[in-house]
C-alpha positions in Angstrom: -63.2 -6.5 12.3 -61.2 -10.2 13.4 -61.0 -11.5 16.8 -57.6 -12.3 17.8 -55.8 -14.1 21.0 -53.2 -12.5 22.9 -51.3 -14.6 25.4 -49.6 -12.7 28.4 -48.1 -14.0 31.7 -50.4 -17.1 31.4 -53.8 -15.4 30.5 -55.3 -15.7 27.4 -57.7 -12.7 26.3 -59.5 -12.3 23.0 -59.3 -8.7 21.2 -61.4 -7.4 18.6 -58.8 -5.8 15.9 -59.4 -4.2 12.3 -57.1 -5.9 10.0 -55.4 -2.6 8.9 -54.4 -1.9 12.1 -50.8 -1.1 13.3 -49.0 -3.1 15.5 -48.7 0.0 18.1 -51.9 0.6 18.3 -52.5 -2.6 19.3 -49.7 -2.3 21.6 -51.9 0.9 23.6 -55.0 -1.7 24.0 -52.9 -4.6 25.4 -51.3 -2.0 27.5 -54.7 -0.2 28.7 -56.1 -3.8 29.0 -53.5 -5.4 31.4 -53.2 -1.7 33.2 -49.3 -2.6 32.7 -47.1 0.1 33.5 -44.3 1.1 30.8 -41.5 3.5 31.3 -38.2 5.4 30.2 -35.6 7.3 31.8 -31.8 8.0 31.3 -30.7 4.3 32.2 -34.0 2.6 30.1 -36.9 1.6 29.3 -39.5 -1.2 30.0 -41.6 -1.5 26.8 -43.9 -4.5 25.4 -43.0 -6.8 22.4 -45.5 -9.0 20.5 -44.1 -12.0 19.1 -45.6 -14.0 16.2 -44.6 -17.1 14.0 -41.7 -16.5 16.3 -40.5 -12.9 15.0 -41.0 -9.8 17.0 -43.3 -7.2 15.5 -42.3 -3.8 14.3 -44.8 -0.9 15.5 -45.1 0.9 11.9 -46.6 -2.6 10.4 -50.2 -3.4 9.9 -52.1 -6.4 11.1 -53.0 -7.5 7.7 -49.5 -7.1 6.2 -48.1 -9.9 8.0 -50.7 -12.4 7.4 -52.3 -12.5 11.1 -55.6 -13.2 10.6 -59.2 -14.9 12.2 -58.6 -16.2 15.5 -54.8 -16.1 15.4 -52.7 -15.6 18.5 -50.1 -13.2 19.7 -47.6 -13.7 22.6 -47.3 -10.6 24.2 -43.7 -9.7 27.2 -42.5 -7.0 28.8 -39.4 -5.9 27.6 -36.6 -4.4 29.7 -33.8 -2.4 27.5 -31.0 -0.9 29.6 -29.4 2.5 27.4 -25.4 2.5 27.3 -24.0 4.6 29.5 -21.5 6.0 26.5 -21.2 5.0 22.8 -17.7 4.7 21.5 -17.4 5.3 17.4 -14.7 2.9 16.3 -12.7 4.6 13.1 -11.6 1.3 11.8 -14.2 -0.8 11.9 -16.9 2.3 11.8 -19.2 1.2 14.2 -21.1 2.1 17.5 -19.4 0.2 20.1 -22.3 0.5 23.5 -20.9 0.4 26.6 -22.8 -0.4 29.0 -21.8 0.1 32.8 -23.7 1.8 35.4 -23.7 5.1 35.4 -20.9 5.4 38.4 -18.6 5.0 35.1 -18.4 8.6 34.7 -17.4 9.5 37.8 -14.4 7.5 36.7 -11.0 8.2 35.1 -10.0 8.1 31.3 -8.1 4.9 32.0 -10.7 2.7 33.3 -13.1 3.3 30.3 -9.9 2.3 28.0 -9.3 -1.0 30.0 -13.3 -1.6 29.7 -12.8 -0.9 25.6 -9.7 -2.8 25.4 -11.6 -5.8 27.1 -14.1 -5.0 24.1 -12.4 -4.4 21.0 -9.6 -6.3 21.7 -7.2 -3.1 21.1 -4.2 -3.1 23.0 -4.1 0.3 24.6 -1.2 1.8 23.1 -2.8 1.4 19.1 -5.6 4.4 20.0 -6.7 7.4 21.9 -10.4 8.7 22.7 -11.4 12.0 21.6 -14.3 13.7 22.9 -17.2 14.9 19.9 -15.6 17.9 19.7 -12.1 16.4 18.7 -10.5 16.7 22.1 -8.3 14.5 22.9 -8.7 12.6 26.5 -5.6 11.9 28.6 -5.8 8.8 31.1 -4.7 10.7 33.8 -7.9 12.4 33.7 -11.0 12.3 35.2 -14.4 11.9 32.7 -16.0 14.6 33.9 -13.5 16.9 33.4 -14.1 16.4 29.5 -18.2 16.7 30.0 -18.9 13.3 29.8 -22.5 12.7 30.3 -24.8 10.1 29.9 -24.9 9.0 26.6 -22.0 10.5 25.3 -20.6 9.6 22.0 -16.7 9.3 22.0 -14.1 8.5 19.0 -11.6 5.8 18.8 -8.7 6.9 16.8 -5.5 5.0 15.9 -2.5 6.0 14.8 -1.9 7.5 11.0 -1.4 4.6 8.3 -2.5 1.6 10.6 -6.4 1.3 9.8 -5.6 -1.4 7.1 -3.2 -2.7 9.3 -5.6 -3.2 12.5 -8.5 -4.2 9.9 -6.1 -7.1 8.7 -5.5 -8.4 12.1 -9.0 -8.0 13.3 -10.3 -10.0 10.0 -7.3 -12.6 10.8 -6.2 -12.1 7.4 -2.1 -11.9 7.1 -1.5 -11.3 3.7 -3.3 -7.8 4.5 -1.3 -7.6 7.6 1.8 -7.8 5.9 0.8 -5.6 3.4 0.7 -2.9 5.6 3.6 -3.0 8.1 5.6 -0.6 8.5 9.3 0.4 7.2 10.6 1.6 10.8 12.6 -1.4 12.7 10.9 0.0 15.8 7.8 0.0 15.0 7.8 -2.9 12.8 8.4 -4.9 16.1 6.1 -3.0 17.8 3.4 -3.8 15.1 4.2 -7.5 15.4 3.4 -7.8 19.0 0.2 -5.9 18.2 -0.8 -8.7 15.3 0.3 -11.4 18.3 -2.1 -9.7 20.8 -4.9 -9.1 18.5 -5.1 -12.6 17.4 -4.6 -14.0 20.3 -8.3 -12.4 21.7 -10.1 -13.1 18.5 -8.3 -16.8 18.1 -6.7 -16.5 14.6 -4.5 -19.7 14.3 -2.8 -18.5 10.8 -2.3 -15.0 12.4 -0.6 -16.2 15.6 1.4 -18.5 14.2 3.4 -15.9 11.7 3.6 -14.0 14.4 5.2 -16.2 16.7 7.5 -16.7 13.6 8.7 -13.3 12.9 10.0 -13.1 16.7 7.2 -11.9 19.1 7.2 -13.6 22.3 3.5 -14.5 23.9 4.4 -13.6 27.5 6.8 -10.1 26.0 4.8 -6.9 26.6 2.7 -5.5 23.8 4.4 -2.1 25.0 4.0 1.1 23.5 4.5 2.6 20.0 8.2 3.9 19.6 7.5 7.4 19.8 6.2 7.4 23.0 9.1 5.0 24.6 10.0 7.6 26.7 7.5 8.7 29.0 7.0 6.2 31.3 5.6 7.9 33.9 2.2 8.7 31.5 2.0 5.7 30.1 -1.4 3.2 31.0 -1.5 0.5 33.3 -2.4 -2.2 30.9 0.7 -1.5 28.2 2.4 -4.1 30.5 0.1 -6.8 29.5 1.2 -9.7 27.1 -0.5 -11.7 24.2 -1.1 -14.7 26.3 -3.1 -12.5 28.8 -5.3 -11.5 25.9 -6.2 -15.1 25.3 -7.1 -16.0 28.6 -9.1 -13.0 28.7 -11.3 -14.3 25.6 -10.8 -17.7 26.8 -9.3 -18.8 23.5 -7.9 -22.0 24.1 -5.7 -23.2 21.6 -3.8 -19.9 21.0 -3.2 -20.9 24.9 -1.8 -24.5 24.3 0.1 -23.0 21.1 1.8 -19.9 23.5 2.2 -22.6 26.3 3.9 -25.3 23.6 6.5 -21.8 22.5 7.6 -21.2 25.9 6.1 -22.4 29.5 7.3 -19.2 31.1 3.5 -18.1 30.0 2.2 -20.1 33.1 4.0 -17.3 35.1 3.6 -14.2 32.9 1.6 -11.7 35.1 0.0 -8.3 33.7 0.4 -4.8 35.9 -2.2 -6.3 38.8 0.0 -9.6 39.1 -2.5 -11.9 38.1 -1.2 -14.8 36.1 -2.6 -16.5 32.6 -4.5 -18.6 35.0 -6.3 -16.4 37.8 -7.2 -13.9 34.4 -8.8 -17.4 32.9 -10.3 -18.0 36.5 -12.1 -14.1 36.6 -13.8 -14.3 33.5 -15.0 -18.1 33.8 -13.7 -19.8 30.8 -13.4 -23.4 32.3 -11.7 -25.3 29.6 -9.3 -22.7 30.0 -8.5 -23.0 33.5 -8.1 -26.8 33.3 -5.7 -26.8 30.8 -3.8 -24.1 32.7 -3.9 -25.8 35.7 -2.7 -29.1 34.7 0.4 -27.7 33.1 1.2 -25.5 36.4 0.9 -28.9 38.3 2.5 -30.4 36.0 6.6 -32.0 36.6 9.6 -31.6 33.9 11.4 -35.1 33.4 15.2 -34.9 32.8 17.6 -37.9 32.6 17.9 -38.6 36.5 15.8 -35.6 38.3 12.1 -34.5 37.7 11.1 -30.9 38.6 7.9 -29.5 39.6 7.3 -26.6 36.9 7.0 -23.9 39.2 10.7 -24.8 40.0 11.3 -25.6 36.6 10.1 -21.8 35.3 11.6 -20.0 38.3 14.7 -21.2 37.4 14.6 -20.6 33.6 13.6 -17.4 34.6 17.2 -16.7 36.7 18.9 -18.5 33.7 17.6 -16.0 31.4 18.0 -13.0 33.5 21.4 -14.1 34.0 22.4 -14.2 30.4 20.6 -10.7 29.5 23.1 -9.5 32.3 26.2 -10.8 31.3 25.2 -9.9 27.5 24.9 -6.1 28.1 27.9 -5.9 30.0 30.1 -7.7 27.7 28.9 -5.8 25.0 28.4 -2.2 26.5 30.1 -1.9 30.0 27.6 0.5 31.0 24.3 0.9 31.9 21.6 0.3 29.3 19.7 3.0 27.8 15.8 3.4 28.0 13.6 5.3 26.1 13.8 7.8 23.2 17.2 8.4 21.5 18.9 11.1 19.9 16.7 11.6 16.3 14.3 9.4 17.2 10.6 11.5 16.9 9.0 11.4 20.1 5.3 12.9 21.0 4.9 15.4 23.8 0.9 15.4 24.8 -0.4 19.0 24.2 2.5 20.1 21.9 3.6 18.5 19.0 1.1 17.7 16.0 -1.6 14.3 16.8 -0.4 11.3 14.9 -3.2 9.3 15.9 -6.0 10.7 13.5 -7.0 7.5 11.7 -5.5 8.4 8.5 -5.3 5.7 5.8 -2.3 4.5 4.8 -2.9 5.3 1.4 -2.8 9.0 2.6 0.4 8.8 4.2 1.9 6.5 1.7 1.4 8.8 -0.8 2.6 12.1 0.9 5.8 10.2 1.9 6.2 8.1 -1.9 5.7 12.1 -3.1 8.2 13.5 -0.7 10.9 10.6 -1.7 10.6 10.5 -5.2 13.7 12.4 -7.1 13.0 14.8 -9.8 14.4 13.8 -13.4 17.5 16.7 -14.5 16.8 18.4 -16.7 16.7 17.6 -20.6 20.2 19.7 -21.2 22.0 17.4 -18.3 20.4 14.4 -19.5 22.1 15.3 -23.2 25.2 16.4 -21.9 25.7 13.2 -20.1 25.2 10.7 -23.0 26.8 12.8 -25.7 29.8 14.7 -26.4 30.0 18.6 -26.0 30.2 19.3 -29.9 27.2 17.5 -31.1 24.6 19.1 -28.5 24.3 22.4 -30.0 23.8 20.1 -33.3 20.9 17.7 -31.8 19.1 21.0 -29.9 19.0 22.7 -33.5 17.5 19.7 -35.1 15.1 19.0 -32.4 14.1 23.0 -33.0 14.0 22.3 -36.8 12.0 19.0 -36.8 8.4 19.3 -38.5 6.1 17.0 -37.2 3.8 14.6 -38.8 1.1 13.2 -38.2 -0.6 10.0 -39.6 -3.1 10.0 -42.7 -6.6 10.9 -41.8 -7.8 7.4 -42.7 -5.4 6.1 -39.9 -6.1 8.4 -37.4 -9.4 7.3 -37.7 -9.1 3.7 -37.3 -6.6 4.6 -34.1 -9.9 6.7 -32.8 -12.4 4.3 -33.3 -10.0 1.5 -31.5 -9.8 3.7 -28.6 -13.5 4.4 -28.3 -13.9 0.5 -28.1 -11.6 0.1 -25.6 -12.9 2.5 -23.3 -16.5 1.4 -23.5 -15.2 -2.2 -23.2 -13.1 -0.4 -19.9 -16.8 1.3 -18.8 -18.5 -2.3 -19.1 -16.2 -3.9 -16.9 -16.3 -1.3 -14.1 -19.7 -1.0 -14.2 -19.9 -4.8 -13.8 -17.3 -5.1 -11.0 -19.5 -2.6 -9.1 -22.9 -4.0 -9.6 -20.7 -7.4 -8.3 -19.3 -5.3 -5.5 -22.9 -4.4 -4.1 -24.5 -7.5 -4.4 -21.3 -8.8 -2.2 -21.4 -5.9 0.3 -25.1 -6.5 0.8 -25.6 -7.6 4.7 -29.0 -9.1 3.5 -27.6 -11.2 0.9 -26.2 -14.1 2.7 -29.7 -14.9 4.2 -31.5 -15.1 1.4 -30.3 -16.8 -1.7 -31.4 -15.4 -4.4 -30.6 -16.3 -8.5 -27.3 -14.6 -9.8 -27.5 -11.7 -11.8 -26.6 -13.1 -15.3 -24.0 -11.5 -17.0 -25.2 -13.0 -20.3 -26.7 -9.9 -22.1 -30.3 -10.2 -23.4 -32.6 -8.0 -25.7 -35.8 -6.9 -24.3 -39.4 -7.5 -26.1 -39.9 -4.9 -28.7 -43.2 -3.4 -26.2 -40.8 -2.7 -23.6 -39.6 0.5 -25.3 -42.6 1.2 -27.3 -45.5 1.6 -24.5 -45.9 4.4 -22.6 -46.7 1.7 -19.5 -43.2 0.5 -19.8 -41.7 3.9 -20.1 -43.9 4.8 -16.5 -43.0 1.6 -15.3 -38.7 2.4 -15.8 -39.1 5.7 -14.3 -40.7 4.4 -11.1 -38.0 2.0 -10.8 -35.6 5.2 -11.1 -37.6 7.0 -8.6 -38.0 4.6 -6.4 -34.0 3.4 -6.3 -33.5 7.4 -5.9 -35.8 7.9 -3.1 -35.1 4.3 -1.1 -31.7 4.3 -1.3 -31.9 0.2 -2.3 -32.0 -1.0 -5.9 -34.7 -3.1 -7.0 -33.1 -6.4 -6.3 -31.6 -5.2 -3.1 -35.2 -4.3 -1.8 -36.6 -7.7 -2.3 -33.5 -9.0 -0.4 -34.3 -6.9 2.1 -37.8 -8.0 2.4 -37.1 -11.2 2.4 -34.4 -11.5 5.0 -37.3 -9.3 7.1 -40.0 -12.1 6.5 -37.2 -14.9 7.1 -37.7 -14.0 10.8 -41.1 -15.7 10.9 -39.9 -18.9 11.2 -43.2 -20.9 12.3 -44.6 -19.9 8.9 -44.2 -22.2 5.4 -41.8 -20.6 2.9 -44.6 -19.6 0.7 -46.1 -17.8 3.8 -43.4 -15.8 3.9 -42.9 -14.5 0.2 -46.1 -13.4 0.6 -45.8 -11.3 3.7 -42.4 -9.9 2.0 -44.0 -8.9 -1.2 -47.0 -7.4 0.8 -44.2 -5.3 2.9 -42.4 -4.7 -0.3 -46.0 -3.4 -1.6 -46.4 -1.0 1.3 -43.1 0.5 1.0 -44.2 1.6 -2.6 -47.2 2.4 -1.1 -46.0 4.6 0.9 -43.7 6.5 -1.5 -46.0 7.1 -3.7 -48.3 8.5 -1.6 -45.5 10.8 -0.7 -45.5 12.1 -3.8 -42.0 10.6 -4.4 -43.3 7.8 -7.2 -45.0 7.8 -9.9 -48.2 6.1 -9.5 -47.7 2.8 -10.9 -50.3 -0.7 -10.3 -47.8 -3.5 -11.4 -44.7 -2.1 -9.5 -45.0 -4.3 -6.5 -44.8 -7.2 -8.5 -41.2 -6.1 -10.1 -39.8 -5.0 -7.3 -39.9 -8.2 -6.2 
């Protein structure tokens, strides 16, 4: 037994512990102690969290394990954790997206929860749909609770067909990837461009905006909606009428704002479906720096050679200007009325009838059923023939192609050609298998918080023992059942250890390679007393 100090709301009370005692068991004396009254429900929970060397304790660790010990103290607070009202799984990022409203969400329509995801993902709301978990698809015009929403409630975001890669590159900022995968459609290219504009103008991609703005989106244009649904208006959301600039003062990204301002002022004036301008959108969600800059431009006066305008007046009448141009361009060139919406040919979507294009296929899928469905056949060998020789020598080349014996190299040859081929594919195997052990050490979330040596890549000969002893042979098989049963390689479990003991930040660095290798010790533990390992003393110490 160890006397310990726990510190809550300003008392300070001493508690006699056993050192291999869990942390949630400790949790039920503090609790029984301070009579404090925890709870959970639908909308939360109020729980307790101990704190110490300034990381929060996990309930399934032991007193000991972490190196609390004699007269050492714990800060003890009531936690309050309020559930999401829905979850949202996003196909191309694949992760839980929480949202967290109150619960009169789901007495809501489909449209609102969009406008709240939008405001989240930075989507525009024409890229995706939301299905419900059994595939459904849910219509904006719809109320939640006619799909069964309750609380909880795990919903799908799906794009459309071939753009995962695409959205992915703009939500990484990364343009070579963005270009990689645009589409071959005029429409939809465009359509695609204003997405990238609108996408990087929330998460504040200068590279990204800027090529953008380059290949001919506008920042106060529409984002719109995809080409194949051009036509029904009447259906469409709210929010397809807002403009990249809108999304920036939304995230309060200002220099995408003083780069859309510097391409055309007319962004001072752009307002979204609720007429609320760059500035009043700024103003609502309290990005100051923002609202400044905005406001000293719309105050602002445009100099000329002998008159200087205020730039209200100034915009309003660039606006007529342009408007008047657009008119007297469309009835020059078609003396009639201008056409909206879908076209004859073009494929258009009807909701409820024709097949879902918005199933978050890859574009490798579709690029490949449509690269299959436009390649040409080659004619056939007897065309092929015909067309590069004459008429009287084909008989006589089919004949000798018929009567041509065919050779093969001496054995000797062949041989050498074998063995070449064996070397280059084990020379192939050793450089995938290399690329993938790099590929896991980079796709490791732990890895960039604990540095750790490189792997060398320098091969190396183990002592002659290592083969020979039956202890090394038990020792490589409980590496191969432990990797099997944990899911995490050797190396990646003492970086996950260590990234877990990094949290105690009040303790030396020594201090905490100890407490990893302890945690990393009761993990094998705890296998092996599963009966998952073989029993094994020294493994702790190569794990990590």
């Amino acid at each position: 037994m160890m006397r310990i100090f726990i510190a809550f709301e300003g008392s300070f009370e001493p508690f006699d512990v056993s050192a291999n005692e869990t942390v949630e068991a400790l949790k039920l004396k503090i609790k029984d102690y301070f009579h404090i009254p925890l709870s959970e429900d639908i909308r939360g929970r109020h729980y307790l969290e101990l704190v110490y060397a300034g990381a929060a304790l996990r309930n399934s660790w032991s007193l000991a394990d972490i190196g609390i010990s004699f007269c050492s103290t714990l800060k003890c607070f009531v936690k309050e954790e309020e559930k999401p009202t829905l979850y949202v799984f996003n196909a191309v990022t694949e992760k839980m997206m929480p949202i967290i409203e109150d619960i009169s969400l789901l007495a809501k329509k489909v449209s609102d929860l969009r406008t709240l995801i939008t405001l989240r993902c930075g989507f525009p709301v024409s890229v995706y749909c939301l299905r419900t978990p059994k595939g459904q698809e849910m219509y904006d015009c719809n109320m939640l609770k006619d799909y069964r929403t309750d609380m909880g409630t795990t919903l799908r975001l799906d794009v459309w067909d071939g753009w995962k890669e695409f959205l992915m590159g703009c939500l990484l900022g990364q343009k070579l990837k963005v270009q990689r995968y645009l589409s071959k459609e005029g429409p939809v290219l465009k359509y695609q461009k204003r997405v990238a504009l609108y996408i990087s103008a929330f998460y504040g991609y200068i590279e990204l905006t800027e090529w953008a703005l380059k290949q001919g989106a506008r920042p106060h244009e529409a984002v719109g909606v995809h080409p194949y649904r051009a036509w029904c208006h009447e259906a469409l959301h709210t929010d397809v009428s807002k403009c990249p600039v809108h999304a920036a003062a939304e995230a309060g990204q200002l220099l995408i704002l003083k780069a859309f301002v510097h391409c055309s002022v007319l962004c001072l004036e752009c307002k979204n479906a609720a007429g609320q301008t760059p500035l009043t959108i700024a103003f609502k969600h309290k990005h100051k720096d923002c609202v400044l800059y905005l406001l000293s431009k719309t105050w602002s006066t445009v100099s000329f050679l002998k008159i200087a305008l205020p730039m209200r007046i100034y915009i309003k009448i660039k606006q007529w200007i342009l408007r008047a141009q657009s008119h007297s361009l469309h009835k020059g060139q078609f003396c009639k009325s201008r056409v909206f919406g879908a076209k004859v040919g073009d494929t258009v979507m009807v909701d409820g009838f024709t097949t879902p294009k918005m199933t978050s296929k890859s574009w490798h899928k579709i690029g490949n059923q449509d690269s299959q469905s436009t390649l040409g056949k080659l004619p056939p060998l007897k065309a092929y023939t015909a067309s590069k020789k004459p008429a009287d020598s084909l008989t006589v080349s089919q004949r000798d192609t018929r009567e041509q014996i065919v050779t093969f190299p001496p054995l000797a040859e062949a041989n050498k050609f074998s063995d070449l081929q064996g070397h280059q594919q084990q020379y192939q195997k050793e450089i995938t298998a290399t690329a993938r052990r790099k590929e896991r050490l980079v796709k490791n979330k732990y890895l960039p918080q604990v540095p750790l040596p490189p792997v060398s890549s320098v091969g190396y000969s183990h002592p002659s023992f290592y083969y020979a002893t039956p202890r090394a042979d038990l020792l490589r098989s409980s590496l191969e059942s432990f990797s099997k049963y944990s899911g995490r390689t050797p190396r990646e479990n003492a970086i996950y250890y260590l990234a877990m003991a990094s949290a105690f930040k009040e303790k030396r660095w020594l201090q905490q390679l100890e407490i990893a290798r302890t945690l990393a010790k009761k993990s094998i533990s705890n296998l092996t007393t599963q009966g998952s390992l073989t029993r094994c003393e020294n493994l702790p110490e190569t794990v990590l």
